[in-house]
C-alpha positions as CSV (number, residue, x, y, z in Angstrom):
1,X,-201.3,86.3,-2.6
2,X,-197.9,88.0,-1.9
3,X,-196.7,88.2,-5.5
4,X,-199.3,90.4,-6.6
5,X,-200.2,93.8,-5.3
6,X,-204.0,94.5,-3.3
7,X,-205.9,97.1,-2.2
8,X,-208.6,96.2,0.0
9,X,-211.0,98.6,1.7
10,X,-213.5,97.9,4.6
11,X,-216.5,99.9,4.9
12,X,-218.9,99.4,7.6
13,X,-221.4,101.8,10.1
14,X,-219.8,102.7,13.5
15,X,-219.4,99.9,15.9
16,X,-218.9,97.1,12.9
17,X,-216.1,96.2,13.3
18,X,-213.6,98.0,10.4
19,X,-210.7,98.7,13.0
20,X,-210.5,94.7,14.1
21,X,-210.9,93.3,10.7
22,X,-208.1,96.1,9.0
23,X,-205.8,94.4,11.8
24,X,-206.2,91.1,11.4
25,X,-206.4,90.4,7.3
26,X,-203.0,93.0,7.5
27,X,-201.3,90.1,10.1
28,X,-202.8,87.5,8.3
29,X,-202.2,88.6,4.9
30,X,-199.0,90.8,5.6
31,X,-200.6,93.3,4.6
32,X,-200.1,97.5,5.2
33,X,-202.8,98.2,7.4
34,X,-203.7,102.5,6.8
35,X,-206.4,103.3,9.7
36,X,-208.7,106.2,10.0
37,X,-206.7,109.8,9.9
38,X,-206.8,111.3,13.2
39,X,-206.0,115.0,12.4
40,X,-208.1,117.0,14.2
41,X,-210.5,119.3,12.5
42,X,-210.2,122.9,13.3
43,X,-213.6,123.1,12.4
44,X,-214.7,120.4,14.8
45,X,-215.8,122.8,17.7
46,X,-218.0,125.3,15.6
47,X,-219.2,122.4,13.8
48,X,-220.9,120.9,17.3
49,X,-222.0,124.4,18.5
50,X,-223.8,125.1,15.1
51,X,-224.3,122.6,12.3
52,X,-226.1,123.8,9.9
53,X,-223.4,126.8,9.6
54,X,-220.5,124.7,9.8
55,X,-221.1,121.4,8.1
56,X,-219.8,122.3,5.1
57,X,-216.7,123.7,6.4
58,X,-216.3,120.5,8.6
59,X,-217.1,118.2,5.9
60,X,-214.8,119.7,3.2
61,X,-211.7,119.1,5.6
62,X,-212.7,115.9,6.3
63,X,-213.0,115.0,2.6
64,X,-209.7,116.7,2.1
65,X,-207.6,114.7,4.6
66,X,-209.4,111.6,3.4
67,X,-208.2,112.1,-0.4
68,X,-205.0,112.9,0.6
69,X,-204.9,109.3,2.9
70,X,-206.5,107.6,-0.4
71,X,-203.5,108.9,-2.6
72,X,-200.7,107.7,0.1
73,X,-202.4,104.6,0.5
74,X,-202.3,104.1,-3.3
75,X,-198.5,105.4,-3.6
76,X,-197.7,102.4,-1.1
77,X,-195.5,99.7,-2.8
78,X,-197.0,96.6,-1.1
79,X,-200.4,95.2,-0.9
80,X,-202.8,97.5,1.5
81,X,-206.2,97.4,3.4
82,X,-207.7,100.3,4.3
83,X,-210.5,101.1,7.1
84,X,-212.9,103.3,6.0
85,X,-213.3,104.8,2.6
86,X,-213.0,108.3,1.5
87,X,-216.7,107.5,-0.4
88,X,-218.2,106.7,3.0
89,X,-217.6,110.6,3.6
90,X,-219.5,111.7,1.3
91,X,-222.2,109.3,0.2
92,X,-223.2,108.8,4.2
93,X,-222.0,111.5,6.6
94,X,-222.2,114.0,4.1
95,X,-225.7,113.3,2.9
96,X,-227.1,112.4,6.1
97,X,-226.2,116.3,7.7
98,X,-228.5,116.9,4.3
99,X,-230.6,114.9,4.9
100,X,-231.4,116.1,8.6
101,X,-231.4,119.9,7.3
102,X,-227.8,120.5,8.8
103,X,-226.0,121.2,5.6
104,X,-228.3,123.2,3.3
105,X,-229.1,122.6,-0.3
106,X,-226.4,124.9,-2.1
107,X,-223.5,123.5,0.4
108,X,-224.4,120.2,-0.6
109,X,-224.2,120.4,-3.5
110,X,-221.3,122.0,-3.8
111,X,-219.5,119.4,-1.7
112,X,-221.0,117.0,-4.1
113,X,-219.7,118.3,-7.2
114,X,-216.3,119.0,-5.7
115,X,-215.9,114.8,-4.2
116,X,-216.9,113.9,-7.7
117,X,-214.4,116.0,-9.5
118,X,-211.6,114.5,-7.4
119,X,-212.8,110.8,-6.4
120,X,-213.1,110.5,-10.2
121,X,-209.0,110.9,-10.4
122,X,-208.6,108.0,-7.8
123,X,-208.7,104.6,-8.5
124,X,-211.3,102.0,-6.6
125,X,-210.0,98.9,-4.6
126,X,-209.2,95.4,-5.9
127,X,-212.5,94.8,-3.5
128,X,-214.5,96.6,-0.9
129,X,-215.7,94.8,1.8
130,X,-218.5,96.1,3.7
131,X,-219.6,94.7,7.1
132,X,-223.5,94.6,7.2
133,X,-225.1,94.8,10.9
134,X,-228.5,95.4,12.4
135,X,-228.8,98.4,14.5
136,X,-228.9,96.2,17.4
137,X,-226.0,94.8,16.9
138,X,-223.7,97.6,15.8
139,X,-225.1,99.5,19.3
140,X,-224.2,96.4,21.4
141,X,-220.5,96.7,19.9
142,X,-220.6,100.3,20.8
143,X,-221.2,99.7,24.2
144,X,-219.3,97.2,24.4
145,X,-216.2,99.2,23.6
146,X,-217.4,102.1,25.8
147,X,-215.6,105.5,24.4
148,X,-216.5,108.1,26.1
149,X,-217.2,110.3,23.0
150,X,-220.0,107.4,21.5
151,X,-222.2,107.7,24.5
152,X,-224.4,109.8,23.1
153,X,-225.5,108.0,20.1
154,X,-228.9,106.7,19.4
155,X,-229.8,104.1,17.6
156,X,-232.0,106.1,15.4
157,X,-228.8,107.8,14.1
158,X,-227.4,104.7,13.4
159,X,-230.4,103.2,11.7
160,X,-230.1,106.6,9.5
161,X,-226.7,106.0,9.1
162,X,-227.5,101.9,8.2
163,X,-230.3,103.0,5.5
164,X,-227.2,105.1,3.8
165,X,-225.0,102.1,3.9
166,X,-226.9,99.7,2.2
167,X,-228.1,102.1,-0.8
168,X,-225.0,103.2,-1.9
169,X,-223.8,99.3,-1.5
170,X,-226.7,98.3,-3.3
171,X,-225.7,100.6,-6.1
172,X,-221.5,100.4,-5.9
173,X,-220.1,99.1,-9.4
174,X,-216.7,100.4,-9.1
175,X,-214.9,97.2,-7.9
176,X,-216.3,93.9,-6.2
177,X,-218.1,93.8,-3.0
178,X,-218.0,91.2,-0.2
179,X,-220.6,91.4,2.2
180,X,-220.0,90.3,5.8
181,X,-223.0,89.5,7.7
182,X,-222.1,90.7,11.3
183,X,-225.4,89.7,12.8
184,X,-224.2,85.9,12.6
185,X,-220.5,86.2,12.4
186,X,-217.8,87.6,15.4
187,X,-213.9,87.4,13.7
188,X,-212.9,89.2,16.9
189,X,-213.4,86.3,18.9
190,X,-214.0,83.0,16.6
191,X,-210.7,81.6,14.4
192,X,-213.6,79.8,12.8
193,X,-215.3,82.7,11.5
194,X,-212.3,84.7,10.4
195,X,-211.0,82.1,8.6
196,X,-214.0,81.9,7.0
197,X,-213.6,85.6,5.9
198,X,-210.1,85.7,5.2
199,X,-211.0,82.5,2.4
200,X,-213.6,84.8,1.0
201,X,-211.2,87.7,0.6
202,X,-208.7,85.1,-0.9
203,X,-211.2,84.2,-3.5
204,X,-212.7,87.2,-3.9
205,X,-208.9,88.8,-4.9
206,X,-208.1,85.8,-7.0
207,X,-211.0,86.2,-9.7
208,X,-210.5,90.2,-9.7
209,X,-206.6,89.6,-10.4
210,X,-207.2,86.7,-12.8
């Protein structure tokens, strides 16, 4: 595993678990771990006072700081995992402010045409895995880790959010896809499960390379 050179990227709903995982295949694998960018939006604020006027503004400087991460992520000399995608931007958060009528039709597709033009440039991962989860599940986790900015979220949002996931998983070709059922499995706390994951990964990586 160390001779070669990996790019792994976990994609998951809120609440299933990206964070953990991203830290624990990069100590187990020695592995660059590249975490979420926290750069604040400037757009944040009108964003939450008035959606449908701002989503596009919010959404596009999200995707921007996303690419860029993708790009140094890709420019780093060792092997890499990565929690969450810059696809996950688009083909979910994006499309579900569409969806609910909070980014209008034009916006959207402008945003649309502009992440294709530029995702197209970037190369996929070696493999993407994706963390599958009820919507009972990913709300206990949320809960359970009890920020103060989640409290408001219903699980109806994150069963829109869950549809989302599993469509565009259902139809991702770009690179392999390991699915991690988090309904039975809990890597946080059971060496037996993450094992179990981290031999996955290691076969998973050994028939993209070979």
């Amino acid at each position: 595993m160390s001779q070669n050179k990996y790019f792994v990227a976990i994609a998951g709903n809120i609440g299933a678990g990206k964070s953990t995982l991203t830290g624990k295949l990069a100590h187990a694998f020695k592995w660059q771990p590249f975490y979420e960018a926290n750069t604040e939006n400037p757009y944040l604020a009108d964003f939450y006072d008035d959606m449908p006027r701002w989503s596009f503004h919010s959404q596009v400087f999200f995707l921007g700081k996303r690419l860029e991460h993708h790009r140094q992520l890709l420019d780093h000399p060792g092997s890499v995992v990565q929690d969450r995608t810059v696809y996950e931007d688009a083909e979910i958060f994006a499309r579900n402010l569409y969806e609910q009528g909070d980014m209008s039709a034009r916006d959207y597709d402008a945003y649309r045409r502009l992440y294709q033009a530029i995702s197209a440039f970037l190369p996929p991962p070696d493999l993407l895995i994706y963390l599958q989860a009820s919507e009972s599940t990913l709300m206990q986790h949320i809960r359970q880790r009890g920020r103060d900015y989640e409290h408001s979220i219903t699980s109806g949002y994150i069963g829109q959010l869950n549809n989302l996931y599993n469509q565009w998983i259902d139809q991702w070709t770009a690179c392999p896809v390991l699915r991690v059922p988090m309904d039975t499995l809990d890597f946080s706390k059971s060496t037996g499960d993450f094992l179990m994951v981290c031999q996955q990964v290691e076969a998973e990586l050994a028939l993209r390379i070979g």
